[in-house]
C-alpha positions in Angstrom: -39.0 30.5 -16.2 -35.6 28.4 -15.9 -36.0 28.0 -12.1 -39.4 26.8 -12.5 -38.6 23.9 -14.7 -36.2 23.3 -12.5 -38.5 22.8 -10.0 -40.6 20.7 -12.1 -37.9 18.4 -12.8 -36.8 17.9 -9.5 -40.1 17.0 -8.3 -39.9 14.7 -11.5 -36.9 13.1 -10.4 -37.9 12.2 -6.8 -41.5 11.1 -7.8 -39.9 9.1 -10.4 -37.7 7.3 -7.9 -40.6 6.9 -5.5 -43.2 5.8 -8.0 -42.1 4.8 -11.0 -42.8 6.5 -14.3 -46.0 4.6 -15.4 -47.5 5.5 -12.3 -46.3 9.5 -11.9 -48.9 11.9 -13.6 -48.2 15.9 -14.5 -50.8 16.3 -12.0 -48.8 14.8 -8.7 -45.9 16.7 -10.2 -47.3 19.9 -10.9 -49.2 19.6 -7.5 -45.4 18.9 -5.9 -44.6 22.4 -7.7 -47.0 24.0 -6.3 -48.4 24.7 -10.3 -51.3 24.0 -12.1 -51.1 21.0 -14.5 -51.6 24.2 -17.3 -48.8 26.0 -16.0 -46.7 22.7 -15.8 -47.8 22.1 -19.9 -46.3 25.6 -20.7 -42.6 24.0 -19.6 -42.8 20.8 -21.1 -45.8 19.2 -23.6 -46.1 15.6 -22.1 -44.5 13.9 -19.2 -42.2 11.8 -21.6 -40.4 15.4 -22.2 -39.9 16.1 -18.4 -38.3 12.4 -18.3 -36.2 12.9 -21.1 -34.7 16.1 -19.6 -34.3 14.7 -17.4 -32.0 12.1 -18.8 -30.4 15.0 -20.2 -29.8 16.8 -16.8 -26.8 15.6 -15.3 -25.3 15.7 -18.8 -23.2 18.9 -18.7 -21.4 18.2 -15.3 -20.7 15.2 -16.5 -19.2 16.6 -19.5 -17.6 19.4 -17.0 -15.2 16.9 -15.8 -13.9 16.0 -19.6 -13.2 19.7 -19.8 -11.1 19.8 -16.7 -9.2 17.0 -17.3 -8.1 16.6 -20.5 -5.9 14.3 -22.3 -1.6 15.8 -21.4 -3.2 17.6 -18.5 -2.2 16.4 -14.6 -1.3 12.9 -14.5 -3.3 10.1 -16.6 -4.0 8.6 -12.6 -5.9 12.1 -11.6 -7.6 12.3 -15.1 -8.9 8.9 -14.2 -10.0 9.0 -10.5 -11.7 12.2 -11.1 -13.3 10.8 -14.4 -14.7 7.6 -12.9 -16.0 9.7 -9.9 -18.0 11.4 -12.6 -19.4 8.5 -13.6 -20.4 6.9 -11.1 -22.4 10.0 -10.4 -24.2 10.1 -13.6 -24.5 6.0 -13.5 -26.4 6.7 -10.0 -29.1 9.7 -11.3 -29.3 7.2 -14.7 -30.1 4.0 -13.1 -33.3 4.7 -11.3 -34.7 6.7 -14.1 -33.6 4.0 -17.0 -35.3 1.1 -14.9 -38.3 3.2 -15.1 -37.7 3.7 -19.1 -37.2 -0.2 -19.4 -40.2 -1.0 -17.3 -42.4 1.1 -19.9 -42.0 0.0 -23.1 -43.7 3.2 -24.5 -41.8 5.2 -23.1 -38.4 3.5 -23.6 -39.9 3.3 -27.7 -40.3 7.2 -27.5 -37.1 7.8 -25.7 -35.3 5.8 -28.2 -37.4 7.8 -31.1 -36.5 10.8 -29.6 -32.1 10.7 -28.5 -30.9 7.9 -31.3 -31.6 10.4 -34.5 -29.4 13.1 -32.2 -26.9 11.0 -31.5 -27.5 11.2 -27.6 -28.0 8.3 -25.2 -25.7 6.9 -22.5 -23.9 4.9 -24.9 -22.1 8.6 -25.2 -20.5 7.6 -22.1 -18.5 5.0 -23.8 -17.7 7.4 -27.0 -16.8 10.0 -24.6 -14.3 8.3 -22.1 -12.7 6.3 -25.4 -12.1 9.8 -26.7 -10.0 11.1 -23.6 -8.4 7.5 -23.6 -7.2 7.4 -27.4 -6.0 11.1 -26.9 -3.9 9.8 -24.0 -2.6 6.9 -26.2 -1.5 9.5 -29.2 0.3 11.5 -26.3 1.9 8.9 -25.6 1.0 8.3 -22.0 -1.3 5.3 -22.2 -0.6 2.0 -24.4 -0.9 1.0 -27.4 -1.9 -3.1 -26.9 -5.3 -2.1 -25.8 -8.0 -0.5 -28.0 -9.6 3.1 -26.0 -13.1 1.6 -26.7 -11.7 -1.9 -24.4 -10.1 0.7 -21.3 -13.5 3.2 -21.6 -15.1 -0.6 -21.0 -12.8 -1.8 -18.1 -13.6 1.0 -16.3 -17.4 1.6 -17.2 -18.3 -1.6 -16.2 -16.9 -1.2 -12.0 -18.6 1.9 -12.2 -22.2 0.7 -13.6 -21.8 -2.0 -10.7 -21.3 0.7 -8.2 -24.1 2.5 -8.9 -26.3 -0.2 -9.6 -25.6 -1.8 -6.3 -25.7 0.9 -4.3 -29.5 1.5 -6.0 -30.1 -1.9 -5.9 -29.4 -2.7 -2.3 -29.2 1.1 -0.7 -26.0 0.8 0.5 -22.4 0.4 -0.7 -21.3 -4.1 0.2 -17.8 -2.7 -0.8 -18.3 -0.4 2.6 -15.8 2.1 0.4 -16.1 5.9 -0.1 -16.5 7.2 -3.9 -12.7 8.3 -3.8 -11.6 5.1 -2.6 -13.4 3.1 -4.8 -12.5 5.7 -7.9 -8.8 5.6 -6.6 -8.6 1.4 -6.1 -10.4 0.9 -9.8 -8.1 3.6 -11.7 -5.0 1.5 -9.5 -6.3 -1.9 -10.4 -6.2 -0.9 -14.5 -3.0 1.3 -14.6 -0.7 -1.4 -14.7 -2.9 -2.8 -17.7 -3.4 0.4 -19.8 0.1 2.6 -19.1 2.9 2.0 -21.9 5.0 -0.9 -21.8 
């Protein structure tokens, strides 16, 4: 059963990208399967669920990375390249599938309906990095003169940028690799964050 609805959502996924979510029906995904649209409804009830795990999907290797590199572990520069490459990866499976949500107001009503009395959304980006970064600050190895919430946001914002342009466009105008661009960010706001 698991690697079935993992079939059914990446079929989601790339139909989603292709299409749209307004304009992908269980049908055309459970046909992409290779399922029935009654087999598909014994996975998930509606297509709103199969976009909303979706959302959730690339979650937990996102969150992988937190548990990898925590706060006092390697320096606060690894932490930070290899935390930023982590987001631009989710930032670049959430773009294409949030444009969808904003471009259906239904479906971005439900959405919201749905994650905000859980506490989940992507705003747990923000809560998550400003976590690490205030346990880095009580270690003693970032700043004090700077709030976590205002680093997690210096550093959010290149990476939403990245993404967004390399969806945007479909290619990278900084002509850079991930590492390079995680590695030239983290460089860019070290001098900022790290204590006086």
């Amino acid at each position: 059963m698991g690697a079935t609805r993992e079939r059914i959502l990446e079929a989601a996924e790339k139909l989603l990208f292709l299409k749209g979510s307004a304009h992908v029906t269980t049908k055309e995904i459970a046909r992409a399967v290779g399922l029935s649209e009654s087999a598909l409804y014994r996975h998930f009830d509606h297509k709103e669920d199969i976009f909303f795990a979706l959302m959730a999907e690339h979650l937990p290797a996102f969150h992988e990375v937190f548990r990898t590199h925590q706060a006092g572990t390697a320096t606060v520069r690894e932490n930070l390249v290899a935390l930023v490459l982590a987001v631009v990866h989710y930032y670049e499976h959430l773009i294409p599938m949030g444009v969808s949500f904003l471009a259906d107001k239904e479906l971005l009503t439900q959405f919201r309906a749905t994650t905000q009395p859980l506490g989940m959304g992507p705003h747990n980006v923000f809560k998550r990095l400003a976590a690490y970064l205030e346990e880095e600050q009580h270690l003693g190895r970032l700043g004090q003169h700077l709030s976590a919430l205002t680093m997690a946001t210096l550093l959010l914002g290149p990476c939403f940028q990245r993404a967004f342009n390399r969806q945007f466009m479909g290619f990278d105008p900084l002509h850079q690799t991930e590492q390079q661009f995680a590695e030239e960010v983290v460089q860019g706001l070290l001098p900022a964050i790290l204590p006086s």
